[in-house]
C-alpha positions as CSV (number, residue, x, y, z in Angstrom):
1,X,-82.3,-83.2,-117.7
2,X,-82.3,-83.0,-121.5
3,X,-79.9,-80.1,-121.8
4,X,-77.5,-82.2,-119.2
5,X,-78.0,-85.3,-121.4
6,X,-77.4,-83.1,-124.7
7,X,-74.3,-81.4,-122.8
8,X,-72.4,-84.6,-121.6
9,X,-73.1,-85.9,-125.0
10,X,-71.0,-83.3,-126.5
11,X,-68.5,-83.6,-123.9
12,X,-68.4,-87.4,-125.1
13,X,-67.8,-86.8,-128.5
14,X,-65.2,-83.7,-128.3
15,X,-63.6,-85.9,-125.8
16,X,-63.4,-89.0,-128.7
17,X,-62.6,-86.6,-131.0
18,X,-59.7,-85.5,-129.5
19,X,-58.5,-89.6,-128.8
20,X,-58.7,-90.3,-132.2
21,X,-56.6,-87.1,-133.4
22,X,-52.9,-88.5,-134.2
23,X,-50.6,-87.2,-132.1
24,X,-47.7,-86.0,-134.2
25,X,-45.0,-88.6,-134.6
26,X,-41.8,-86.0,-133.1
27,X,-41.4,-84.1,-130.6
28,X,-39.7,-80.3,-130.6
29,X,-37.8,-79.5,-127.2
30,X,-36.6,-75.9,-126.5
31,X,-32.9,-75.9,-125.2
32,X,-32.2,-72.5,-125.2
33,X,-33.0,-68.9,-127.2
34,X,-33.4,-70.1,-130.5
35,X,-31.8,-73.6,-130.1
36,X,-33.8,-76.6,-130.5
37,X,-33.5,-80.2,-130.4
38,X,-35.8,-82.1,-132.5
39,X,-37.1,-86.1,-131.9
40,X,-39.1,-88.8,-134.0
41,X,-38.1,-92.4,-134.5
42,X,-35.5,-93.1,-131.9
43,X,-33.3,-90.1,-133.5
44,X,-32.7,-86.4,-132.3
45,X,-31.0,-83.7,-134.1
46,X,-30.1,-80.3,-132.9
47,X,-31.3,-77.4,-135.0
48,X,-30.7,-73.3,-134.3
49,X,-33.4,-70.6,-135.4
50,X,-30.8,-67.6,-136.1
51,X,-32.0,-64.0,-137.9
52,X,-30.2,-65.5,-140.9
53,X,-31.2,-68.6,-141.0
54,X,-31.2,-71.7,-139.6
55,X,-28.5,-74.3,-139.0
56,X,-29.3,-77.6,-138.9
57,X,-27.9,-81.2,-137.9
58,X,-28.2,-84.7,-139.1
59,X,-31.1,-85.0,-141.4
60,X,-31.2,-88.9,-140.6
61,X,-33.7,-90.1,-143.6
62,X,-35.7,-88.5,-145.9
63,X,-39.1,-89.6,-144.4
64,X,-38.1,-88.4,-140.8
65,X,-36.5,-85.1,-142.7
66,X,-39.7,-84.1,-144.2
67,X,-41.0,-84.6,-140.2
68,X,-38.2,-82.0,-139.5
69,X,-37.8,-79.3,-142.1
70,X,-42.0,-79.3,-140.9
71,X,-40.9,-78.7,-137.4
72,X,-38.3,-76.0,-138.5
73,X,-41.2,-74.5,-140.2
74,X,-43.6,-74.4,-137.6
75,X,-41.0,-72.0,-135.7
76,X,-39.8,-70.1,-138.3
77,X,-39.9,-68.7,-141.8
78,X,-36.5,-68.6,-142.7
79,X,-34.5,-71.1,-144.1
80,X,-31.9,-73.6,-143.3
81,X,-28.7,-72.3,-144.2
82,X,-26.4,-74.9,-143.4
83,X,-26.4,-78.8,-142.3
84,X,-23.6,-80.3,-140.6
85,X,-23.4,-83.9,-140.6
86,X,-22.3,-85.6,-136.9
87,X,-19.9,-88.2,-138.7
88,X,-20.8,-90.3,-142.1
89,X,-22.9,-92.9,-140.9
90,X,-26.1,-93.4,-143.3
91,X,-28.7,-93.6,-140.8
92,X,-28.0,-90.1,-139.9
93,X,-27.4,-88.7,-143.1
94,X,-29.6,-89.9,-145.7
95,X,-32.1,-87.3,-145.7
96,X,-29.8,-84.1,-146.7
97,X,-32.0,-83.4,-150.1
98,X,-35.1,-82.7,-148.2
99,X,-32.7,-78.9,-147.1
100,X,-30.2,-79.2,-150.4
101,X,-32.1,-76.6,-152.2
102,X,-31.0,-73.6,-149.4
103,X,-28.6,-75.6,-147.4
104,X,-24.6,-76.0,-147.7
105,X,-23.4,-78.8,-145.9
106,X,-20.6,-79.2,-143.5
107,X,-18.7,-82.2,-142.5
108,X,-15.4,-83.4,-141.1
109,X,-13.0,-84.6,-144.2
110,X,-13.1,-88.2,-143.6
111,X,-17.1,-88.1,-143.8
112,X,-17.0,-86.8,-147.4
113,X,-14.0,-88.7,-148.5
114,X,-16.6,-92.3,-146.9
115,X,-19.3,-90.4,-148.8
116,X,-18.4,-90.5,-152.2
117,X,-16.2,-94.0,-151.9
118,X,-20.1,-95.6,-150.8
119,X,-21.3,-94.2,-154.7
120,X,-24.7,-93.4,-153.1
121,X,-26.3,-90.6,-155.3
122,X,-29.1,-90.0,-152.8
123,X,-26.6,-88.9,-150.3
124,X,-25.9,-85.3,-150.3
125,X,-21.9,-84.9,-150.9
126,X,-20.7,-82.0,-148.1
127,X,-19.8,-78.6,-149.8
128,X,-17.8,-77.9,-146.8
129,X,-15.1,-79.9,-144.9
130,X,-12.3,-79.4,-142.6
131,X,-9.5,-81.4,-140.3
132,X,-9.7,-80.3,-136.6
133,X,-11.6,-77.7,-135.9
134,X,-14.5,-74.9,-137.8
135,X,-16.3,-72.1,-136.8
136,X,-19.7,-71.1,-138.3
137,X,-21.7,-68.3,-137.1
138,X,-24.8,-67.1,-138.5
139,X,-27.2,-64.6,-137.3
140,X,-25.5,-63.7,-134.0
141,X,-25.2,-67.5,-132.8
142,X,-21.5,-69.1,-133.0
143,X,-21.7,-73.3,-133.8
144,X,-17.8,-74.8,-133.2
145,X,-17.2,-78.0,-134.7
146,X,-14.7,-80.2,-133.6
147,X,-12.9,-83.2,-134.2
148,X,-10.7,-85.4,-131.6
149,X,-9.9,-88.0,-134.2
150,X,-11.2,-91.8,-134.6
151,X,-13.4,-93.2,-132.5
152,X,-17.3,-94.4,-133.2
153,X,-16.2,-93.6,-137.1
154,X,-13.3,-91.6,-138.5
155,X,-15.6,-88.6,-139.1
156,X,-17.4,-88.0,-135.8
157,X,-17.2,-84.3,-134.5
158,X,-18.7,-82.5,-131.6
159,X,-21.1,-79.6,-132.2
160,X,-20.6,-77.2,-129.3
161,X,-22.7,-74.0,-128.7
162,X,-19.8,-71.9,-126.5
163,X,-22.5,-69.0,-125.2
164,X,-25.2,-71.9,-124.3
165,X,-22.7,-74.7,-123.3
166,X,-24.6,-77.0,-125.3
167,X,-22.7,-79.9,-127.2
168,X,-24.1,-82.5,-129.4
169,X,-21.5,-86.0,-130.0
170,X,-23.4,-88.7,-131.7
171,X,-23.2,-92.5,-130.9
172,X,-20.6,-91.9,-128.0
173,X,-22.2,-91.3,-124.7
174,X,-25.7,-92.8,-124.0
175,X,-26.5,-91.4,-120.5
176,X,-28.4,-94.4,-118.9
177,X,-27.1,-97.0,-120.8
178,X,-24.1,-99.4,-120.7
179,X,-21.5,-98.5,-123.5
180,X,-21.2,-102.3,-124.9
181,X,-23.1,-101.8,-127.8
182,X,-20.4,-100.3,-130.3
183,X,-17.6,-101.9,-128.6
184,X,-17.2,-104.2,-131.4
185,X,-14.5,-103.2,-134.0
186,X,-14.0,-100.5,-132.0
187,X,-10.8,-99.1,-131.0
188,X,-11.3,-98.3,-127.1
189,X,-8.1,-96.4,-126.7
190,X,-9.1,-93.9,-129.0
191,X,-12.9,-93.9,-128.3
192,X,-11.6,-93.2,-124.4
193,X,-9.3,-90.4,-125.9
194,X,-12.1,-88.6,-127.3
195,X,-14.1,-88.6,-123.9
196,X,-11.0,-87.6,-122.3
197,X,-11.0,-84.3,-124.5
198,X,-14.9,-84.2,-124.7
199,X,-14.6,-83.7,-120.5
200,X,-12.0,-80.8,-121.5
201,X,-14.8,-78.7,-123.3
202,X,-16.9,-76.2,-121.1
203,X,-20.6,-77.5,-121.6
204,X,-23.7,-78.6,-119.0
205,X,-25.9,-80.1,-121.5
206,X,-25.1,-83.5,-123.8
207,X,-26.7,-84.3,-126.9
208,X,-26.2,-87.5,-128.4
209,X,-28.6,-88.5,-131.7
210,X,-30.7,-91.0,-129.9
211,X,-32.7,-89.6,-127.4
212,X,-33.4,-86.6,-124.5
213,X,-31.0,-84.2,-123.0
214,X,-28.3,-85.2,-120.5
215,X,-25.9,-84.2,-118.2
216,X,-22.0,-83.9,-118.9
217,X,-21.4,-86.3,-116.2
218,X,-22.3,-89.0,-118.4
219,X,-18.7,-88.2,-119.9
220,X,-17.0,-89.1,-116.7
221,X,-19.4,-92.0,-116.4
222,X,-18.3,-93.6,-119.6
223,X,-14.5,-92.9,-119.2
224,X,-14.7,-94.9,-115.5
225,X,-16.2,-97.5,-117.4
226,X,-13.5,-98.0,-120.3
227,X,-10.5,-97.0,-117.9
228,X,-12.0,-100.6,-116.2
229,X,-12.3,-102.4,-119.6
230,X,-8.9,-101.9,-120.1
């Protein structure tokens, strides 16, 4: 009886033990062979574990960047290479210097050109810009980035991984939600353009800053719902 109570006892305490361990505060979600997408705080960002190096996406602020060069870590001992910012907005951007010591940074021209008008010296300034269209590869993986002009900001680009049909477009496409919430100064004829020529891109699986993986239909979802608006 006393080696039962003695047993249970242990059981009980392991078991409290356990409950009172912090669970991390993000969450690491395997998309494909060496492509991740990374989650803490209502933000996700995309990251790829290449041979030579990784590339990495919005480093959203420097608290939840620590939280993610950590994750990076955890998976791999080489370092981040590159970061491309999704379009200029702060809350995405903000924590850059956490990778500036290895990292170049890559960004539509309009997101640089917003950058430095702001004056904010804790924003890291993108070494690398471009109009349309750019192709990085590192490692054996191939990251496109594109631009369909205006739309939630003058900067915001797709990421698309061609040989995983994986795309990442921040702030356009929530899937589950109603698209009211940026409507405000927003331009809907050119926000509906960019869906129209995000649909034209081969991909199954949508990234979108803010939350879990989702289907392209989602794109045709949202240009139904602004071809009704207007």
């Amino acid at each position: 009886m006393r080696a039962a109570l003695l047993a249970l006892s242990l059981c009980v305490c392991s078991f409290s033990a356990q409950a009172q361990r912090p669970a991390k505060p993000y969450t690491v979600t395997r998309l494909a062979d060496g492509v991740y997408l990374f989650s803490a705080y209502f933000y996700s960002s995309l990251f790829i574990v290449t041979s030579g190096g990784v590339i990495a996406t919005d480093p959203i602020s420097p608290k939840v960047a620590g939280l993610y060069l950590q994750a990076i870590e955890s998976l791999t001992d080489k370092p981040v290479r590159y970061v491309i910012y999704s379009h200029d907005h702060t809350d995405h951007i903000a924590g850059g210097a956490v990778f500036a010591s290895t990292a170049q940074f890559i960004a539509q021209e309009n997101a640089r050109v917003n950058i430095l008008a702001r004056g904010n010296p804790a924003i890291v300034t993108p070494q690398i810009t471009f109009k349309d269209r750019y192709e990085l590869k590192l490692g054996g993986k191939e990251v496109r980035l594109l631009y369909f002009g205006e739309n939630h900001s003058n900067s915001n680009i797709a990421i698309y991984l061609p040989a995983e049909k994986i795309l990442m477009m921040v702030d356009m496409v929530y899937p589950g939600s109603v698209p009211f919430r940026d409507l405000p100064g927003t331009d809907i004829r050119k926000y509906l353009d960019t869906l129209r020529r995000l649909r034209e891109v081969d991909f199954k699986i949508l990234l979108y800053g803010h939350g879990p993986p989702g289907a392209k239909q989602w794109v045709d979802r949202y240009i139904a719902y602004f071809d009704d608006l207007i």
